[in-house]
Biotite code that builds the C-alpha atoms (Angstrom):
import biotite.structure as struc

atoms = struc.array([
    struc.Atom([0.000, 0.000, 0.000], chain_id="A", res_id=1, res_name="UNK", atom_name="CA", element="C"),
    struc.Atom([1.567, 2.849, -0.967], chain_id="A", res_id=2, res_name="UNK", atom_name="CA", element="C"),
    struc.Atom([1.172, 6.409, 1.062], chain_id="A", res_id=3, res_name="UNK", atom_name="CA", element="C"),
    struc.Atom([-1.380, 8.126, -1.176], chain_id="A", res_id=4, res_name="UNK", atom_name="CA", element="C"),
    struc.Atom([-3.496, 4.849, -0.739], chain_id="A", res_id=5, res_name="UNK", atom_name="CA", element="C"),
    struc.Atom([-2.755, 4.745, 3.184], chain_id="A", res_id=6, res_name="UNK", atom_name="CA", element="C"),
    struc.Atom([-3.969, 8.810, 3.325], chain_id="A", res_id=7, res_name="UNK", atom_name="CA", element="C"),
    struc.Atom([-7.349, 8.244, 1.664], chain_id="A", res_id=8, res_name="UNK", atom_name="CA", element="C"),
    struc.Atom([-8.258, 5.198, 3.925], chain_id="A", res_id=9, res_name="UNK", atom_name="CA", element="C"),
    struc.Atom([-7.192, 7.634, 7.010], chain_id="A", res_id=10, res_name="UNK", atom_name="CA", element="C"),
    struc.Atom([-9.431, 10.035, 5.741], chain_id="A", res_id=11, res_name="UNK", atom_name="CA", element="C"),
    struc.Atom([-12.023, 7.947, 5.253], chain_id="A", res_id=12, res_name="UNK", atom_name="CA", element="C"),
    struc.Atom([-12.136, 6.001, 8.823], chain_id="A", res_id=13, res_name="UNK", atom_name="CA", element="C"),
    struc.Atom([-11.654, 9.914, 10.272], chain_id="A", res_id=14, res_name="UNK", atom_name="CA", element="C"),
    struc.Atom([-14.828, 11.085, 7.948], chain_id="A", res_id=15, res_name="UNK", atom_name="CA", element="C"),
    struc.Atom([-16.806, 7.928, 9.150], chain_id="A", res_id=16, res_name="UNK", atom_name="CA", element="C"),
    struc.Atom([-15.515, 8.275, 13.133], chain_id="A", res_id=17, res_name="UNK", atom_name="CA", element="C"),
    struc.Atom([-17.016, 11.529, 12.875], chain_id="A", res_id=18, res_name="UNK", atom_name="CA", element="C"),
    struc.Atom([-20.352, 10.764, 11.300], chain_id="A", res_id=19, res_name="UNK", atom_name="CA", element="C"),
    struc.Atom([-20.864, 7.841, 13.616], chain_id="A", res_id=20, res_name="UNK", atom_name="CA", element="C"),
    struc.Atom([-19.568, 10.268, 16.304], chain_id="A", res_id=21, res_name="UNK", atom_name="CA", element="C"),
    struc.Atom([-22.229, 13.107, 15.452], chain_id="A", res_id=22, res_name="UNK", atom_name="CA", element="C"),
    struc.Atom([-24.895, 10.511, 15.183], chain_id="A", res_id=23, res_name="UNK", atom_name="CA", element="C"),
    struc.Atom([-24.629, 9.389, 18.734], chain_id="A", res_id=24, res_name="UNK", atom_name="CA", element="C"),
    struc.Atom([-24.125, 12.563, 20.579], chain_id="A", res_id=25, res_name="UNK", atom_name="CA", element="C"),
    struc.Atom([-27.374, 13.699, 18.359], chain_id="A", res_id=26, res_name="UNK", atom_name="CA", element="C"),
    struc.Atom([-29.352, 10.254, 19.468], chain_id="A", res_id=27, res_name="UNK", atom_name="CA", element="C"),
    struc.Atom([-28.293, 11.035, 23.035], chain_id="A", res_id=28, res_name="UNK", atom_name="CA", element="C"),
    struc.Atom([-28.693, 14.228, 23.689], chain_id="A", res_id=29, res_name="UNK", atom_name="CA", element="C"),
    struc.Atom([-32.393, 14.231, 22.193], chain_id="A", res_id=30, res_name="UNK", atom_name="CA", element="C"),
    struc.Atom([-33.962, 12.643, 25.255], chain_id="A", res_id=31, res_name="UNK", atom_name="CA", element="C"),
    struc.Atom([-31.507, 14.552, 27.673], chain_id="A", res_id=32, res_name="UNK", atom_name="CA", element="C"),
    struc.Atom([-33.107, 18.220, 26.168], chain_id="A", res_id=33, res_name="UNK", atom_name="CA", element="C"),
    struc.Atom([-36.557, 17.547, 27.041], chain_id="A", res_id=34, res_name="UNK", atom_name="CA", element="C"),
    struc.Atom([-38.335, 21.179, 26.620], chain_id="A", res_id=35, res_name="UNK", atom_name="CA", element="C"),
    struc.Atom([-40.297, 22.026, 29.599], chain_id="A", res_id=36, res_name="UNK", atom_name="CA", element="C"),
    struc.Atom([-40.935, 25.556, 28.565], chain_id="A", res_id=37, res_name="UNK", atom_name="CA", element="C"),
    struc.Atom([-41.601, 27.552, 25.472], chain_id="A", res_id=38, res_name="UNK", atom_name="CA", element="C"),
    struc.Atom([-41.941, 31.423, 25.891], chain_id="A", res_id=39, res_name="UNK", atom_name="CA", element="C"),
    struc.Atom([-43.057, 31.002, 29.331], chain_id="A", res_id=40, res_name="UNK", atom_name="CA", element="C"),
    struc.Atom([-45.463, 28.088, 28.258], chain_id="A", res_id=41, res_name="UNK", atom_name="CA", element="C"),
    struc.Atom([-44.983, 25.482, 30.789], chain_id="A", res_id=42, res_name="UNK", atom_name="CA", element="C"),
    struc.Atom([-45.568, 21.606, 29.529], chain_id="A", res_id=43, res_name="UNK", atom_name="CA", element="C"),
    struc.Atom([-48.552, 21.260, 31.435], chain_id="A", res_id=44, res_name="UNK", atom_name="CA", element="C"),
    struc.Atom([-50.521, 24.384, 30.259], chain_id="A", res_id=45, res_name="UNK", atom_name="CA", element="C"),
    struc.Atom([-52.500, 24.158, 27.061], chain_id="A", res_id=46, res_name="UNK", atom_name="CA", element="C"),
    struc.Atom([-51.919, 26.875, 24.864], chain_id="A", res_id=47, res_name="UNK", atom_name="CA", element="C"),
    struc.Atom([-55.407, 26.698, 23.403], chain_id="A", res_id=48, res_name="UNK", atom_name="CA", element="C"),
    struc.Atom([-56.556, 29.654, 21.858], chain_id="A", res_id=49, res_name="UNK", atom_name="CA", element="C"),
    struc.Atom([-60.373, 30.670, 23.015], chain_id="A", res_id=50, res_name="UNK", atom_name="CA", element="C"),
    struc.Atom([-62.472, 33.390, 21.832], chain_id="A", res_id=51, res_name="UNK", atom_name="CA", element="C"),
    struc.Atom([-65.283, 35.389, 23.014], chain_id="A", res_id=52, res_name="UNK", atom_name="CA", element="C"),
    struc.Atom([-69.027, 34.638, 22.036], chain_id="A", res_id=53, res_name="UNK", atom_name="CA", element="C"),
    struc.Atom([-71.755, 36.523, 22.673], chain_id="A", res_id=54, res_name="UNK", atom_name="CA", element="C"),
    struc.Atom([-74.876, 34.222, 24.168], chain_id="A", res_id=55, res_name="UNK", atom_name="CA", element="C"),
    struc.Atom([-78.430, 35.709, 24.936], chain_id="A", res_id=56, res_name="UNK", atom_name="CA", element="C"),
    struc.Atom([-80.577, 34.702, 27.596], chain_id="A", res_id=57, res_name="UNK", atom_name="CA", element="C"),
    struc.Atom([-84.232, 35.676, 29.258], chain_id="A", res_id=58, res_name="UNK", atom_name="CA", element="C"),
    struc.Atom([-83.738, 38.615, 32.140], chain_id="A", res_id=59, res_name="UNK", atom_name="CA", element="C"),
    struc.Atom([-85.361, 37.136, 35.336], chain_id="A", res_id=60, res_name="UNK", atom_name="CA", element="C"),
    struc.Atom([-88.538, 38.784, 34.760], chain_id="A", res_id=61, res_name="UNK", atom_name="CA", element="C"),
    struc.Atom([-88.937, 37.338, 31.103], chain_id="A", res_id=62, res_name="UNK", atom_name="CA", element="C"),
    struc.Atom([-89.188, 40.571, 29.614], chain_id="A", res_id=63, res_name="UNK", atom_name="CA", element="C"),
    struc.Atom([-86.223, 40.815, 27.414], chain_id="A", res_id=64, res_name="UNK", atom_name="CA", element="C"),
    struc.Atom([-82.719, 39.315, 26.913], chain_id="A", res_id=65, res_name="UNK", atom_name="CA", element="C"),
    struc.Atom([-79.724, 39.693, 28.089], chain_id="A", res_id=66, res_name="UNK", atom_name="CA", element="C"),
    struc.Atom([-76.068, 39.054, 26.797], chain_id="A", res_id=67, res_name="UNK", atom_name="CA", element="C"),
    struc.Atom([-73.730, 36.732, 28.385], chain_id="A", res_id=68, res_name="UNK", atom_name="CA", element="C"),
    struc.Atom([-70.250, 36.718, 27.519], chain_id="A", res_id=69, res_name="UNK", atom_name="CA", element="C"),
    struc.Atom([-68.255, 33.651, 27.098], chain_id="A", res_id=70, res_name="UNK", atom_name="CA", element="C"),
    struc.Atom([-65.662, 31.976, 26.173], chain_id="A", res_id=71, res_name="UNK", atom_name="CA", element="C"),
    struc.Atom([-65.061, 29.357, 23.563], chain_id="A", res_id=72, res_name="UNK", atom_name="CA", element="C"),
    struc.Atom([-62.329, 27.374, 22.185], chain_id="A", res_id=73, res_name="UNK", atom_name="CA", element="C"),
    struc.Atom([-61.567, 29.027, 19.089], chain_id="A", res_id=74, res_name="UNK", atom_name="CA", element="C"),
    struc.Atom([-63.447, 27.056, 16.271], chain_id="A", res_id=75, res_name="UNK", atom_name="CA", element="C"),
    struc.Atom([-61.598, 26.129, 12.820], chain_id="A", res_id=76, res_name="UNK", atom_name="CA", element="C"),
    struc.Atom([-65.418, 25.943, 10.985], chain_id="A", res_id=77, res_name="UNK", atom_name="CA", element="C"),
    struc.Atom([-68.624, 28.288, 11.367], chain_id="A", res_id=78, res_name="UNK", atom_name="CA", element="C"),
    struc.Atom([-70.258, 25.009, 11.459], chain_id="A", res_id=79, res_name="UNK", atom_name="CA", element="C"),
    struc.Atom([-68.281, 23.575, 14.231], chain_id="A", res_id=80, res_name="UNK", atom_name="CA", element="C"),
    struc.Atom([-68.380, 27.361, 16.255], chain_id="A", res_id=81, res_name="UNK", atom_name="CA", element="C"),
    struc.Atom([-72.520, 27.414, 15.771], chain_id="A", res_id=82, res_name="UNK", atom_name="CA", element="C"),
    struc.Atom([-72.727, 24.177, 17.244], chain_id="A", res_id=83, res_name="UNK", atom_name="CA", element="C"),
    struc.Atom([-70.237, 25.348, 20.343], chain_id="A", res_id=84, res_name="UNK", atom_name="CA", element="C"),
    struc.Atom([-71.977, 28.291, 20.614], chain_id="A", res_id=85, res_name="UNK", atom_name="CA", element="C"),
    struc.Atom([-75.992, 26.601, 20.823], chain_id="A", res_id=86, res_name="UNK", atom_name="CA", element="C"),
    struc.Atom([-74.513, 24.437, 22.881], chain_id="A", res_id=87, res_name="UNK", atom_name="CA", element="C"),
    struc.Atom([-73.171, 26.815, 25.327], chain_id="A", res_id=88, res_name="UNK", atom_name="CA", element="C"),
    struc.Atom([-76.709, 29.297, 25.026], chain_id="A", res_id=89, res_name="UNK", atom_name="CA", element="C"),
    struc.Atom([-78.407, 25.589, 25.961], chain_id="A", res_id=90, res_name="UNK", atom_name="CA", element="C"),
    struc.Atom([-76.218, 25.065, 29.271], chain_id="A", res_id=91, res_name="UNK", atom_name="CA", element="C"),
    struc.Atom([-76.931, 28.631, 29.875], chain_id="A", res_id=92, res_name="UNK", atom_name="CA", element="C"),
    struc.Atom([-80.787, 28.723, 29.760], chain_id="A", res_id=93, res_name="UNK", atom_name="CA", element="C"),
    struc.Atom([-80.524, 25.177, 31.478], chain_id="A", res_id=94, res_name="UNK", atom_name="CA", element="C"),
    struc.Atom([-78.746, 26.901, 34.385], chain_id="A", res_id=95, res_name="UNK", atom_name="CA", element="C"),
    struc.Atom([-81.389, 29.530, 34.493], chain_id="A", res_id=96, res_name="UNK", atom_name="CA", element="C"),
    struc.Atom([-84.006, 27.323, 34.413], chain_id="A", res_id=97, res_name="UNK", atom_name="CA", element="C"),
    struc.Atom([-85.533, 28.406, 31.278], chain_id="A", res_id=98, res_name="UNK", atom_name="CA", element="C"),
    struc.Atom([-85.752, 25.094, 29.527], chain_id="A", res_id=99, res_name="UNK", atom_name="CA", element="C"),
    struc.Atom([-88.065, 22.627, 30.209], chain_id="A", res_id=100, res_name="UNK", atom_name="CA", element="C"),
    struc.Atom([-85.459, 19.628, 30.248], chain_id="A", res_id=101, res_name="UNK", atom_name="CA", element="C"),
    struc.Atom([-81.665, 19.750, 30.037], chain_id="A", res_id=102, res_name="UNK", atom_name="CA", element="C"),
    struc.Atom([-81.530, 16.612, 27.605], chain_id="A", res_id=103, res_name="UNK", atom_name="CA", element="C"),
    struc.Atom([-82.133, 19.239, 24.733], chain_id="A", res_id=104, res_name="UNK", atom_name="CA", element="C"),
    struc.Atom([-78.854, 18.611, 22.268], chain_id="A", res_id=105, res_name="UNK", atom_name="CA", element="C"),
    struc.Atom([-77.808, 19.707, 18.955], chain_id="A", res_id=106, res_name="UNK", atom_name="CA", element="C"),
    struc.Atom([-77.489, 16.856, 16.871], chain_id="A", res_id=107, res_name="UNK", atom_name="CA", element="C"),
    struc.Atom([-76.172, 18.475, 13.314], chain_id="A", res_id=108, res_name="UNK", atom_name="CA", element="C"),
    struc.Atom([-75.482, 21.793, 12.358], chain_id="A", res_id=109, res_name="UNK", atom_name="CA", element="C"),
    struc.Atom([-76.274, 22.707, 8.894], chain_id="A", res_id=110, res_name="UNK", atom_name="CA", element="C"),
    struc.Atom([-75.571, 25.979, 6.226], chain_id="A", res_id=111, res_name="UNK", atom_name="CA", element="C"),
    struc.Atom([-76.498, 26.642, 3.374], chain_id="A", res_id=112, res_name="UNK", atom_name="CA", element="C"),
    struc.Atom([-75.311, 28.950, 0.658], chain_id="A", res_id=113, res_name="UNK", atom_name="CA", element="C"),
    struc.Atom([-77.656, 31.647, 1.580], chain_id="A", res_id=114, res_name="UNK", atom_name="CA", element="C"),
    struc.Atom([-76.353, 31.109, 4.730], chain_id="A", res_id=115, res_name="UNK", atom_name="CA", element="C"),
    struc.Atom([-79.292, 29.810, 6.280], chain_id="A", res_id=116, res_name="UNK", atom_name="CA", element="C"),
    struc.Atom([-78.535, 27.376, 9.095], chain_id="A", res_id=117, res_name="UNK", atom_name="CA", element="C"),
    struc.Atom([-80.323, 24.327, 10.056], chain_id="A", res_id=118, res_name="UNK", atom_name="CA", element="C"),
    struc.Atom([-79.788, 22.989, 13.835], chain_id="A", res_id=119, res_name="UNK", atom_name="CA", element="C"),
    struc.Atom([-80.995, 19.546, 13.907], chain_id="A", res_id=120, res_name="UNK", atom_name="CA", element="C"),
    struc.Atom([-82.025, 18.725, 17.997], chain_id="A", res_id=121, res_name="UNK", atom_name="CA", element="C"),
    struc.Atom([-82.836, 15.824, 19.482], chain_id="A", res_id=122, res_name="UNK", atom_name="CA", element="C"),
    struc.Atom([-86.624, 14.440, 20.104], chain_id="A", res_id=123, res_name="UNK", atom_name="CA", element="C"),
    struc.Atom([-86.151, 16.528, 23.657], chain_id="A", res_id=124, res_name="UNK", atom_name="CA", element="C"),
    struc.Atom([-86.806, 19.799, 21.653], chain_id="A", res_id=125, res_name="UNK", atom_name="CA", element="C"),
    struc.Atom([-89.840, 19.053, 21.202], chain_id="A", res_id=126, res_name="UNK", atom_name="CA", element="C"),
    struc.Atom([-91.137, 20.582, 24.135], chain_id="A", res_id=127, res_name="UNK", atom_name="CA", element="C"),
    struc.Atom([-90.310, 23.682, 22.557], chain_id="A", res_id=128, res_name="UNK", atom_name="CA", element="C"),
    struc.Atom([-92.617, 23.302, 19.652], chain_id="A", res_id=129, res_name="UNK", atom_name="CA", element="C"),
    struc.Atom([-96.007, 25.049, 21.530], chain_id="A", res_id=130, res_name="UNK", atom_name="CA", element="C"),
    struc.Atom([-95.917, 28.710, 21.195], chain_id="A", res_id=131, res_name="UNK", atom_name="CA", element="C"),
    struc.Atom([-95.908, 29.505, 25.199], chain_id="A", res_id=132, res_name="UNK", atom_name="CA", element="C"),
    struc.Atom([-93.680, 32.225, 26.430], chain_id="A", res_id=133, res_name="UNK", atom_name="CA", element="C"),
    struc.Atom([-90.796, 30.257, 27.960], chain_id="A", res_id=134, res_name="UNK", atom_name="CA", element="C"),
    struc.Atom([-90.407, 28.419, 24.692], chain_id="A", res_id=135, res_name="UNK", atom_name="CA", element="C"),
    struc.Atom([-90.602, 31.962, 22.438], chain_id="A", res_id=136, res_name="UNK", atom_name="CA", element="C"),
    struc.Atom([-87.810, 33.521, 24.832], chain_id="A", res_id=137, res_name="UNK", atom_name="CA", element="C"),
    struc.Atom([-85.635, 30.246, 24.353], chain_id="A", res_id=138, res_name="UNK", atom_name="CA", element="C"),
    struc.Atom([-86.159, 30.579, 20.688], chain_id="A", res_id=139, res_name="UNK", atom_name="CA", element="C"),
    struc.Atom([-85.422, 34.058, 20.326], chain_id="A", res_id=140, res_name="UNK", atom_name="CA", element="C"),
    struc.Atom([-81.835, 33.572, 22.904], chain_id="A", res_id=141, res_name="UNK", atom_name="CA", element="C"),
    struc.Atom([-80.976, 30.542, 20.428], chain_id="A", res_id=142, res_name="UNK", atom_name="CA", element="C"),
    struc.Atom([-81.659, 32.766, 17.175], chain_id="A", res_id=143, res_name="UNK", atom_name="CA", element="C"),
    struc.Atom([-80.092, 35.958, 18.937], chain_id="A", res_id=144, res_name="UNK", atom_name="CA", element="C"),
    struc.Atom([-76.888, 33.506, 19.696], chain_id="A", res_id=145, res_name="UNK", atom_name="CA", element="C"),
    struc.Atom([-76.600, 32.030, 16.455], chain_id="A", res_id=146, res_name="UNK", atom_name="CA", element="C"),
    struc.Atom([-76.835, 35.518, 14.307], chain_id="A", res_id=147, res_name="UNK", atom_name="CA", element="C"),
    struc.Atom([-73.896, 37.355, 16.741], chain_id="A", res_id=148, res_name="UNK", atom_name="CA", element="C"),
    struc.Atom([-72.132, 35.699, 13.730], chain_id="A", res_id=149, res_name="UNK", atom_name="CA", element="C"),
    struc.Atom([-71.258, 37.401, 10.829], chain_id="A", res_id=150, res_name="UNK", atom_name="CA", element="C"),
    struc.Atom([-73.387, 36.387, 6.966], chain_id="A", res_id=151, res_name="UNK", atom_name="CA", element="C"),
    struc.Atom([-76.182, 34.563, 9.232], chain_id="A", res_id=152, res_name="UNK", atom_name="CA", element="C"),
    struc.Atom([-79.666, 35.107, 7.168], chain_id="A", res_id=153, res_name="UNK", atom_name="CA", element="C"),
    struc.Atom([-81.974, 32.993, 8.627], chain_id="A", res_id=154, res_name="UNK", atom_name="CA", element="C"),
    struc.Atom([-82.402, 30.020, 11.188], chain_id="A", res_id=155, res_name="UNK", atom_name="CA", element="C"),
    struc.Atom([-84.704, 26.988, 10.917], chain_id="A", res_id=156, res_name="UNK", atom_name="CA", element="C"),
    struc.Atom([-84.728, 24.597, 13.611], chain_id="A", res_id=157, res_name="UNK", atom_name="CA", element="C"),
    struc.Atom([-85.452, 20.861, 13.388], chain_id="A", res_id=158, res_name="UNK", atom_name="CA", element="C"),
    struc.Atom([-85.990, 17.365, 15.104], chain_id="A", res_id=159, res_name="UNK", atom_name="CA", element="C"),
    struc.Atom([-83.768, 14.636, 14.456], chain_id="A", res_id=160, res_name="UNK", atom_name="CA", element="C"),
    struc.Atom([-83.540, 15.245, 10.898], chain_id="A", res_id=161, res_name="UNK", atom_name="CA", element="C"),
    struc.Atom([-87.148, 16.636, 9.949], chain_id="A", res_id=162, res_name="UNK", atom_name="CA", element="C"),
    struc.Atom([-89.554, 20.125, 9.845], chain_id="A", res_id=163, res_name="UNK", atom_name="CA", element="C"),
    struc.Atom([-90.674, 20.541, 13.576], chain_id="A", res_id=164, res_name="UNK", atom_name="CA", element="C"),
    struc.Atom([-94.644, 21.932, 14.038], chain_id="A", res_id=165, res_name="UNK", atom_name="CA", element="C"),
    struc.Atom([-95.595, 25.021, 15.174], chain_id="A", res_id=166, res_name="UNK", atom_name="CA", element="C"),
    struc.Atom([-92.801, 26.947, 16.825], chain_id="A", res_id=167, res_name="UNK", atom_name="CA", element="C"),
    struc.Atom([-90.040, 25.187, 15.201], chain_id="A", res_id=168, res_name="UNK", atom_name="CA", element="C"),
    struc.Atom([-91.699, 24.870, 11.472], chain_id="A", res_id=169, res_name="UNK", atom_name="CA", element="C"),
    struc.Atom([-90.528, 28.474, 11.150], chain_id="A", res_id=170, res_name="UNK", atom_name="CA", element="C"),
    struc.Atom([-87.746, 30.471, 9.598], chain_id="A", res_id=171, res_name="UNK", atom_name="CA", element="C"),
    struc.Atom([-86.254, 32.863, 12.442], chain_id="A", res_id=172, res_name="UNK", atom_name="CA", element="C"),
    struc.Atom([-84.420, 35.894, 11.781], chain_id="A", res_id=173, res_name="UNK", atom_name="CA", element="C"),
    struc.Atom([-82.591, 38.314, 14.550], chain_id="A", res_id=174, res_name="UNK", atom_name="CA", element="C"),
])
């Protein structure tokens, strides 16, 4: 082997001694540098983002409605924010006592391209269907609630999947 032979294979065993060198300390020191903090973030907060929604609800003497400020993670879709926000005026009024039964739920949320929206409840929401005034004032917070967003036309409420009767066979508007 002559020495121009004998310098290549040294600088090939140093260039591979230092890959397999850089390799390890990288492998190693990845679990060693857990990151417990980012910009003050600790690990066990959650950074989600929320946003504030504006929720109506009856005054205690039924006369008008009042707005309720809250807090919501912030949605990706209108669809997926309508649903968080009915959701949210439906714990509210529950709290208040202003619904007959708690087991009222959205089941789908639907727009069109008019942007009408179409909130599909449960069989529970039909004890909103007679035109008494509890039921009118939880109609009008859930309409109220819904239009706070922006493009919102009109608002037609069903059960599971088809045209309620008498309160909830109409179109709402705000």
């Amino acid at each position: 082997m002559n020495t121009r032979d004998f310098k290549r294979l040294t600088f090939y065993i140093i260039v591979w001694l230092a890959f397999v060198a850089t390799g390890f300390v990288y492998l190693t020191s990845r679990g060693a540098a857990d990151v417990r903090s980012v910009r003050g973030i600790t690990k066990k907060e959650n950074p989600l983002r929320t946003e504030k929604i504006t929720v109506y609800a009856p005054t205690k003497d039924r006369r008008a409605l009042e707005k309720i400020t809250l807090e919501i993670p912030q949605s990706e879709s209108r669809r997926d924010k309508i649903r968080t926000i009915v959701a949210k005026d439906l714990e509210t009024l529950a709290g208040k006592g202003f619904l007959p039964t708690n087991k009222i739920t959205p089941l789908n949320v639907y727009i069109t391209e008019d942007n009408t929206v179409y909130v599909d409840f449960n069989l529970s929401v039909s004890e909103l269907e007679a035109e008494t005034e509890a039921s009118n004032l939880v109609i009008s917070s859930l309409v109220n609630s819904i239009c706070e967003l922006p493009d919102i036309n009109k608002i037609k409420f069903m059960v599971n999947g088809k045209d309620g009767k008498k309160n909830l066979a109409k179109f709402y508007r705000k």
